[in-house]
C-alpha positions in Angstrom: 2.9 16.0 -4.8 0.7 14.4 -7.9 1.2 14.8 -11.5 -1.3 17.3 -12.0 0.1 19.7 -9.2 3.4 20.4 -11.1 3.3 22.9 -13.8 2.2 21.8 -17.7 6.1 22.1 -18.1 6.8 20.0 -15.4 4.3 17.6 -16.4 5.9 17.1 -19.8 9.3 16.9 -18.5 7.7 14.0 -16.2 5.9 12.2 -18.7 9.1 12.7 -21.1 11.3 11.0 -18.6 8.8 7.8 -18.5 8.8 7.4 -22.1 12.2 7.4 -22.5 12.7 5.1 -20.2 10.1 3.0 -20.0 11.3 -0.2 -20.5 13.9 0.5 -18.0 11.4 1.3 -15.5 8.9 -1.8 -16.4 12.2 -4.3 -16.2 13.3 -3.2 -13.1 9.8 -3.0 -11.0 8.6 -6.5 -12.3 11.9 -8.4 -13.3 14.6 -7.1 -11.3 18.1 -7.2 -12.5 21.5 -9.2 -11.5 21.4 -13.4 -10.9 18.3 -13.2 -9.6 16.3 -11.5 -11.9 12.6 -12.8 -12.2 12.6 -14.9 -15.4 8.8 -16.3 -14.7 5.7 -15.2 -12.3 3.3 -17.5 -11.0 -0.4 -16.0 -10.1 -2.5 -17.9 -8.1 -6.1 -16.8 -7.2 -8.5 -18.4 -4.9 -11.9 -17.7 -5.4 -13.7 -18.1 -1.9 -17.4 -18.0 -3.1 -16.9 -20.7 -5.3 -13.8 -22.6 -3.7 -11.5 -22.6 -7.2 -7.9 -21.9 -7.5 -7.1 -20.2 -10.9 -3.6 -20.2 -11.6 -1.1 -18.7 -14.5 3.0 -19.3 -14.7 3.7 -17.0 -17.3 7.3 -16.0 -19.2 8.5 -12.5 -17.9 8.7 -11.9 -21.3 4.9 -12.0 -21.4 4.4 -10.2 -18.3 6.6 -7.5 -19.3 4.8 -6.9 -22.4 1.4 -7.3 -21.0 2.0 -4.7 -18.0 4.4 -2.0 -19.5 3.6 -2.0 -23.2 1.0 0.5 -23.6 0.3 4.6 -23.6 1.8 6.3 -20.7 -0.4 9.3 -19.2 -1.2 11.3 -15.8 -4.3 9.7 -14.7 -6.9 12.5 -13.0 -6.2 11.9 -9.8 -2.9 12.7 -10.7 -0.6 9.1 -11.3 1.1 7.9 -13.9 -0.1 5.3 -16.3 2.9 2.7 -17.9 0.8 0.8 -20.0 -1.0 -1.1 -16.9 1.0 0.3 -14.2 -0.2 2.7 -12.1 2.5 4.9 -10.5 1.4 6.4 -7.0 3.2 8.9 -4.4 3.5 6.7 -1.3 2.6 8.9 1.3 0.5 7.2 4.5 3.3 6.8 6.9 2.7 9.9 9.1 5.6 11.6 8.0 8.4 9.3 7.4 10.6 9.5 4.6 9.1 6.9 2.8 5.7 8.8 2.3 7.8 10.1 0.1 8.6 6.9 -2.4 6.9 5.7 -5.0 4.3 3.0 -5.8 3.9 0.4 -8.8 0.4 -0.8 -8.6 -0.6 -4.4 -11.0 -3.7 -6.3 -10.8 -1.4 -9.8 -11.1 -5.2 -11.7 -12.0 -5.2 -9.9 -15.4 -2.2 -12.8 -16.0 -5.3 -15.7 -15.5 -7.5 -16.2 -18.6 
Protein backbone atom coordinates (compact mmCIF):
# COMPACT_ATOMS: atom_id res chain seq x y z
CA UNK A 1 0.00 0.00 0.00
CA UNK A 2 1.20 3.90 -0.02
CA UNK A 3 0.93 6.42 2.65
CA UNK A 4 -1.95 8.10 1.38
CA UNK A 5 -4.06 4.84 1.16
CA UNK A 6 -4.09 4.21 5.01
CA UNK A 7 -6.60 6.17 6.98
CA UNK A 8 -5.58 9.95 8.35
CA UNK A 9 -5.13 7.93 11.68
CA UNK A 10 -2.98 5.58 10.24
CA UNK A 11 -1.09 8.13 8.51
CA UNK A 12 -0.29 9.89 11.75
CA UNK A 13 0.60 6.84 13.53
CA UNK A 14 3.08 6.27 10.45
CA UNK A 15 4.59 9.58 10.28
CA UNK A 16 4.66 9.43 14.31
CA UNK A 17 6.72 6.34 14.20
CA UNK A 18 9.43 8.04 11.67
CA UNK A 19 9.92 10.98 13.86
CA UNK A 20 10.53 9.22 16.66
CA UNK A 21 12.80 7.32 15.26
CA UNK A 22 14.34 8.99 12.82
CA UNK A 23 17.73 8.92 13.54
CA UNK A 24 17.53 5.39 14.17
CA UNK A 25 16.20 4.84 10.78
CA UNK A 26 18.83 7.36 8.92
CA UNK A 27 21.93 5.45 10.89
CA UNK A 28 20.99 2.22 10.07
CA UNK A 29 20.05 2.68 6.10
CA UNK A 30 23.27 4.75 5.42
CA UNK A 31 25.76 3.76 8.28
CA UNK A 32 25.05 0.44 9.35
CA UNK A 33 25.78 -0.79 12.79
CA UNK A 34 28.41 -3.38 14.45
CA UNK A 35 32.46 -3.35 13.36
CA UNK A 36 31.69 -2.52 10.13
CA UNK A 37 29.62 0.31 10.28
CA UNK A 38 30.24 2.89 7.41
CA UNK A 39 32.34 5.66 9.01
CA UNK A 40 32.97 7.52 5.48
CA UNK A 41 31.27 7.42 1.82
CA UNK A 42 33.09 8.08 -1.27
CA UNK A 43 30.87 9.46 -4.47
CA UNK A 44 32.29 9.33 -7.55
CA UNK A 45 30.48 10.72 -10.76
CA UNK A 46 31.60 10.49 -14.22
CA UNK A 47 30.23 12.83 -16.49
CA UNK A 48 30.22 11.29 -20.08
CA UNK A 49 29.46 14.44 -22.20
CA UNK A 50 32.30 16.14 -20.87
CA UNK A 51 34.69 13.24 -19.79
CA UNK A 52 35.21 14.51 -15.83
CA UNK A 53 35.18 12.54 -12.77
CA UNK A 54 33.77 14.52 -9.80
CA UNK A 55 34.42 13.01 -6.66
CA UNK A 56 33.46 13.60 -2.68
CA UNK A 57 34.88 11.35 0.53
CA UNK A 58 32.79 12.82 3.01
CA UNK A 59 32.50 11.99 7.07
CA UNK A 60 29.24 9.87 7.85
CA UNK A 61 28.80 12.40 10.15
CA UNK A 62 28.20 14.78 7.29
CA UNK A 63 26.23 12.38 5.24
CA UNK A 64 24.03 11.61 8.05
CA UNK A 65 23.14 15.08 8.56
CA UNK A 66 22.87 16.10 5.10
CA UNK A 67 20.43 13.08 4.14
CA UNK A 68 18.16 12.56 7.30
CA UNK A 69 18.09 15.98 8.98
CA UNK A 70 15.21 17.59 7.65
CA UNK A 71 10.99 17.63 7.71
CA UNK A 72 9.57 14.22 7.43
CA UNK A 73 6.16 14.03 5.19
CA UNK A 74 4.05 11.66 2.88
CA UNK A 75 4.97 12.76 -0.45
CA UNK A 76 1.71 12.76 -3.05
CA UNK A 77 2.34 9.92 -4.60
CA UNK A 78 2.27 8.55 -1.36
CA UNK A 79 6.25 7.99 0.22
CA UNK A 80 7.72 9.04 2.93
CA UNK A 81 10.15 11.96 3.06
CA UNK A 82 13.26 11.68 5.94
CA UNK A 83 14.79 14.81 5.28
CA UNK A 84 16.23 13.63 1.65
CA UNK A 85 15.24 10.20 1.83
CA UNK A 86 12.62 8.95 -0.02
CA UNK A 87 10.87 5.84 1.47
CA UNK A 88 9.16 3.60 -1.29
CA UNK A 89 7.01 0.18 -1.12
CA UNK A 90 9.14 -2.17 -3.12
CA UNK A 91 6.82 -3.90 -5.10
CA UNK A 92 7.97 -4.98 -8.95
CA UNK A 93 8.87 -8.54 -8.25
CA UNK A 94 5.67 -10.26 -9.59
CA UNK A 95 4.59 -11.26 -6.44
CA UNK A 96 7.42 -12.31 -4.28
CA UNK A 97 7.68 -11.48 -0.81
CA UNK A 98 9.92 -8.84 -1.33
CA UNK A 99 7.51 -6.60 -3.32
CA UNK A 100 6.58 -6.24 -0.07
CA UNK A 101 9.96 -4.41 1.49
CA UNK A 102 10.89 -1.25 1.57
CA UNK A 103 13.05 1.23 -0.36
CA UNK A 104 15.52 4.15 0.73
CA UNK A 105 16.11 6.25 -2.27
CA UNK A 106 19.43 9.13 -2.18
CA UNK A 107 20.69 11.05 -4.97
CA UNK A 108 24.59 10.20 -3.57
CA UNK A 109 25.79 13.37 -6.28
CA UNK A 110 24.08 15.90 -3.89
CA UNK A 111 27.51 14.90 -1.71
CA UNK A 112 29.75 16.69 -4.84
CA UNK A 113 29.90 20.45 -4.71
Amino acid sequence: MFANEFSEDEQKLLLNFFIKNQTLIVNDILKGRGKLSAEWMLVILKLKDINEIKWALEPINKVLNHFGNGVISITPRGSFKIGNITVQRKGGDNGRDTANMLQFKINPAELIN
